[in-house]
Every structure is written in structure tokens, then in C-alpha cells.
C-alpha positions in Angstrom: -10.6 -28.4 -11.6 -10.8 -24.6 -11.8 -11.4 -24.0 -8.2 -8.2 -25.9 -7.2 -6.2 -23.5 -9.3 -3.6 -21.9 -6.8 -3.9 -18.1 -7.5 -0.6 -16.0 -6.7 -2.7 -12.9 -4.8 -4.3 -12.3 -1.0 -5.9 -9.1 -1.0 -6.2 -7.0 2.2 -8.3 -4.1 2.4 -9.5 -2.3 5.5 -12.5 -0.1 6.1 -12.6 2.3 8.4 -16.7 2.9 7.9 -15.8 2.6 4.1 -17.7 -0.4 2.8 -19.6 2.2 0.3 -16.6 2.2 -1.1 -15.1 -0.8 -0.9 -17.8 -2.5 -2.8 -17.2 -1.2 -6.0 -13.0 -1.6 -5.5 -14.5 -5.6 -4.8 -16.7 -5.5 -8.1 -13.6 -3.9 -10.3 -11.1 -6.9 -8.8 -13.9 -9.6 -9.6 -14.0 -8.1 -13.3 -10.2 -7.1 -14.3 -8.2 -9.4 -11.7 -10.0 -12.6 -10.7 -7.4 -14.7 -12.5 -4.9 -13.2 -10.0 -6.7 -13.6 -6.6 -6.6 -16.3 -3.9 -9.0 -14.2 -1.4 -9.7 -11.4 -0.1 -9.3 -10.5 3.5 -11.2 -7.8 4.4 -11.2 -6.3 7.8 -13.8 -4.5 9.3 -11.7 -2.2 12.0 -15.0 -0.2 13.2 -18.7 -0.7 13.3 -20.5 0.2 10.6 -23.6 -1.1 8.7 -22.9 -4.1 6.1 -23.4 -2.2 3.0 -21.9 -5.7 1.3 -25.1 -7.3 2.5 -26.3 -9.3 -0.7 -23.3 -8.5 -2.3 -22.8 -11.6 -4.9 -18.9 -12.4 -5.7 -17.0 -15.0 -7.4 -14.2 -13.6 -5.2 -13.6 -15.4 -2.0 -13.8 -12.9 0.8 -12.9 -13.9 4.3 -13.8 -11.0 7.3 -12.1 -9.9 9.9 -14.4 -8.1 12.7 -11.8 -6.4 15.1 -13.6 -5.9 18.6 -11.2 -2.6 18.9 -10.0 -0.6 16.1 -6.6 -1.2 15.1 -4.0 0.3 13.0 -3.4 0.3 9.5 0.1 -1.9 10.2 -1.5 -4.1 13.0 -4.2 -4.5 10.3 -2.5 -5.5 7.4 -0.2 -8.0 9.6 -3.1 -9.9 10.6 -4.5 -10.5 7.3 -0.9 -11.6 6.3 -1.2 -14.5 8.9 -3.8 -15.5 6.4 -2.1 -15.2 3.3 -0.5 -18.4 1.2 -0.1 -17.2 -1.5 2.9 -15.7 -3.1 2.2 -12.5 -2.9 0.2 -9.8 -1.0 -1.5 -6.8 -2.1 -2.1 -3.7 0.5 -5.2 -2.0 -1.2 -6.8 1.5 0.3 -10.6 1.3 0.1 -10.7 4.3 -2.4 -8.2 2.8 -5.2 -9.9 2.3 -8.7 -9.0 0.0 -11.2 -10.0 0.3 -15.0 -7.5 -2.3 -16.2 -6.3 -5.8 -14.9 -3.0 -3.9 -13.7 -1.8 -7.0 -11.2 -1.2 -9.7 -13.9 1.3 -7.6 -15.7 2.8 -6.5 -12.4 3.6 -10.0 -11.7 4.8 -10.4 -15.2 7.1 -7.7 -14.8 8.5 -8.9 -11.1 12.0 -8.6 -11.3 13.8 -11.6 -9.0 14.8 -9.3 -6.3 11.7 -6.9 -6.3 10.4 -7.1 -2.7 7.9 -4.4 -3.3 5.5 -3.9 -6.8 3.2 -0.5 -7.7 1.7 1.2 -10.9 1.2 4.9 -10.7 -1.3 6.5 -8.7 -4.1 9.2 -10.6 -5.5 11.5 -8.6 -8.7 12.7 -9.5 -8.6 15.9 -12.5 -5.4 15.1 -12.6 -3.9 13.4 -16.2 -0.4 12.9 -15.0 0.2 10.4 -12.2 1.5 11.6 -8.8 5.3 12.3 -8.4 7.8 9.8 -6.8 8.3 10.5 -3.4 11.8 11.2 -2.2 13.5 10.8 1.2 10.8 11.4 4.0 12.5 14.4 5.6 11.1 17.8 7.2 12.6 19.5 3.6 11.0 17.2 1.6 7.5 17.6 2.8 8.5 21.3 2.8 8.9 22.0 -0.8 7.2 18.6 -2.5 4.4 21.3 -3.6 6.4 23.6 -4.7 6.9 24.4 -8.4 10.5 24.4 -8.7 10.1 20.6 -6.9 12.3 18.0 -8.6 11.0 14.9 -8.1 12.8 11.6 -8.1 12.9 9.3 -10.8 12.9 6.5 -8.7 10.9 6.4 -5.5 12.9 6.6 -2.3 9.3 4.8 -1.0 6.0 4.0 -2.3 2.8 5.1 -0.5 0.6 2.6 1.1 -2.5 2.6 -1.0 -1.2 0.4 -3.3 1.2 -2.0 -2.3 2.2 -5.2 -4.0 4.1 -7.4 -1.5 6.1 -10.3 -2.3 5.0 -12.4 0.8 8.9 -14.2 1.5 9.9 -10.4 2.0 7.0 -9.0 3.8 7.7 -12.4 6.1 11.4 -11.8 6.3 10.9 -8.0 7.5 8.1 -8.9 10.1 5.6 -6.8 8.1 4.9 -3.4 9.4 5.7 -2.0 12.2 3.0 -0.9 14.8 4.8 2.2 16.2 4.6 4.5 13.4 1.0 5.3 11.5 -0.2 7.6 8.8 2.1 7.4 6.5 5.4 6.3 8.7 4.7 2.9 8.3 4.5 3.0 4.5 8.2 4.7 4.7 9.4 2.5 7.2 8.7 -0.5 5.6 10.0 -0.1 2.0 13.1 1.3 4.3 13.5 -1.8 6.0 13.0 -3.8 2.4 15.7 -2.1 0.8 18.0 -2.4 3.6 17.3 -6.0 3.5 18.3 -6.2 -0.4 14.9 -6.2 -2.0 13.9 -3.4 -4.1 11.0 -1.6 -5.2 9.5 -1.9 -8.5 7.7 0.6 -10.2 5.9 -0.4 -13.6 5.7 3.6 -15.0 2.8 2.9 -17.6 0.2 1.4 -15.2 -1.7 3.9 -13.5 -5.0 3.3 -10.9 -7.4 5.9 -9.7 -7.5 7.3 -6.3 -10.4 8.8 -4.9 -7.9 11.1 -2.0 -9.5 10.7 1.0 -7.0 12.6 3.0 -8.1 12.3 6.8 -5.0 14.0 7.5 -5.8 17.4 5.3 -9.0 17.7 7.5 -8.8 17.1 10.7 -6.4 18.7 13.4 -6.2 15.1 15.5 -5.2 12.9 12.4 -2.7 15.8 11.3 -1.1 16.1 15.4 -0.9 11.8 14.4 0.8 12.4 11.4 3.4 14.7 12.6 3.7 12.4 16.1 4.5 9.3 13.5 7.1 11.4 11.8 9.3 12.4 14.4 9.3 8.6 15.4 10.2 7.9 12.0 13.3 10.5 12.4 14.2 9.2 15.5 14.3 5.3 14.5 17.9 3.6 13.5 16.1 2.7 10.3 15.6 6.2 9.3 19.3 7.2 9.4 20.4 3.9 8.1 18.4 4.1 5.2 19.1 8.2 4.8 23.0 6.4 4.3 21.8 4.0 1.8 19.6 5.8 -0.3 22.6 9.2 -0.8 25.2 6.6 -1.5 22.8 5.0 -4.3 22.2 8.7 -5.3 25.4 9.8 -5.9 26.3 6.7 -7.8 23.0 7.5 -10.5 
């Protein structure tokens, strides 16, 4: 009777040459979250040697083996063809969990959240990372600076951690494939909110993040971030959210 229990969660994680580290993000969901979660869909996007091999779960895990790396939004919107479940969580290989964190966020889902996330711990760090505001050339400007103010409610959530309800990631298409490296985390909780779903931030969860920031080290993935950026700037749903989110500004 158990195993025809309909759980509310599909899980997609992709590695990128990352199953070192995916297996112990897969052995932390089997211990704090298995109440939660359908399956897993993990996608292999490169080759790389099954470090999984012999790897015993009680969590279903169903692989994708792309014949050509794709990107993190084409990724993610092929494992949602296999989600049906309720909702869908977007999970970087180097999140850590100490808690079972996704049974109170789905206790805590608000009608109209589209969107769920606790805060994200870097590592040395004993307060969680700041809220992102608008993505704008300014903003990435001075977000390290001391005198930074940082929102108290997030203009958009990072896509390490994402907690989808699946009628709104349907409704918006997912992501969109033309922006990468962070773009298409911005895009898409644009394009929620300007559909009339919200995001939902539960402040006293937190998860660990192990950082790895291709983007800080290498001069290709940094000329890809900055390309994905200006397409971001460019879109309709950049300046139609820019609208949305100084009107709901002004009226906090």
C-alpha cells in the first residue's frame, strides 16, 4: 500500500561531470525528504564515469543520457515532461541539506505561490546570502559593496534551489532556452510574476551550498554570462517586469 502513495515531489538534478557530488545530495534526500519525493530525474548532460554505480536508494531515480550536452533550461524542461506530480524541484548538484526543508515548504505554500525557496548558506558564512534585487548592470555593480541594501523580498530567486509549482511552470512553458547562466533563473521568476504567481521565500530554512562558481573561473563561462545578460536586457520581459516590480516598490 505504501508504494502506491502519490508523493507531491519530481526532483531534477543535472550533472555536468558532478556525480561525486550528486551522490551524497541523493543520500541526504533519501534520509530527510523521502516522504516528499515521487522520483528523481537525473540527467547526465556529459560523459563521465558512473560514480552512482552500486549506489542503493529507496529513491526512484530515472536517467536521462543526453547524446549532446544541453543547457541548464533545455535540461530541466525535459525532466519536467516527466514530472506528475504537483510540484517540481530544480536542485544544483552541490546543494546540502541537513534538515527535511521541502515538507514545511509545501506546508507553508501560499495558494498563489508559483515559485518556493529557503535560504541559501554559503560555505564560512553564518548568515544566508542576500535577496537578489532587479538584475540590472547597477545591481551587479554594487551587490558586493558594503553600503549594499539588499531587498527584503527577492526581485528573483537563483536557480540552485527552486521549488516549482508544476501548473505554473506548465503555464509559463518552463524556461526559456535563449538565456543561460543565470538569465534563465531571472527570466523565469519574471515571467511567473507577470503571470500572477509569486515567489515564496520561507526566511528560517536555510541549505548549504558548496559554490561552484564556473563563471568566477573561467573567461568562456564569464563572456556566457555577460552574452545571456544583455539578452536578458534586451527581452520584452525584462522591461515589463522592470515596470512591475518599481510600481510594487513604491507601494511597500
Amino acid at each position: 500500500m505504501q508504494d502506491q502513495i502519490r508523493r507531491p515531489i519530481t526532483v531534477s538534478i543535472v550533472s555536468h561531470g558532478q556525480l561525486g557530488l550528486i551522490r551524497p545530495l541523493l543520500e541526504q534526500l533519501e534520509r530527510f525528504c523521502l516522504r516528499s519525493i515521487e522520483k528523481v530525474v537525473l540527467t547526465v548532460n556529459v560523459p563521465e564515469p558512473d560514480l552512482l554505480e552500486g549506489f542503493n536508494s529507496c529513491l526512484p531515480i530515472e536517467r536521462i543520457i543526453n547524446s549532446r550536452p544541453q543547457g541548464f533550461g533545455a535540461n530541466h524542461n525535459a525532466a519536467f515532461a516527466r514530472c506528475e506530480s504537483d510540484w517540481f524541484l530544480v536542485l544544483n548538484p552541490d546543494i546540502r541539506l541537513a534538515a527535511d526543508v521541502l515538507r514545511e515548504l509545501l506546508q507553508r505554500a501560499a495558494f498563489r505561490s508559483g515559485l518556493l525557496a529557503p535560504r541559501i548558506l554559503e560555505p564560512g558564512r553564518n548568515a544566508p546570502e542576500p535577496h537578489r534585487a532587479l538584475l540590472t548592470p547597477r545591481e551587479i555593480l554594487c551587490r558586493h559593496r558594503a553600503d549594499y541594501r539588499a531587498p527584503v523580498r527577492p526581485a528573483w530567486v537563483p536557480g540552485m534551489f527552486m521549488l516549482l509549482r508544476a501548473d505554473a511552470f506548465r503555464e509559463i512553458a518552463g524556461f526559456d532556452r535563449r538565456f543561460y547562466m543565470y538569465g534563465e533563473d531571472f527570466d523565469l521568476c519574471a515571467r511567473l510574476q507577470l503571470a500572477g504567481w509569486r515567489l515564496q521565500i520561507v526566511e528560517h530554512l536555510h541549505v548549504g551550498h558548496e559554490a561552484q562558481r564556473a563563471s568566477r573561473r573561467a573567461g568562456r563561462h564569464l563572456l556566457w554570462h555577460f552574452t545571456s545578460l544583455a539578452r536578458v536586457w534586451c527581452s520584452q520581459t525584462f522591461w515589463k517586469y522592470r515596470a512591475q516590480y518599481r510600481t510594487r516598490a513604491m507601494a511597500d
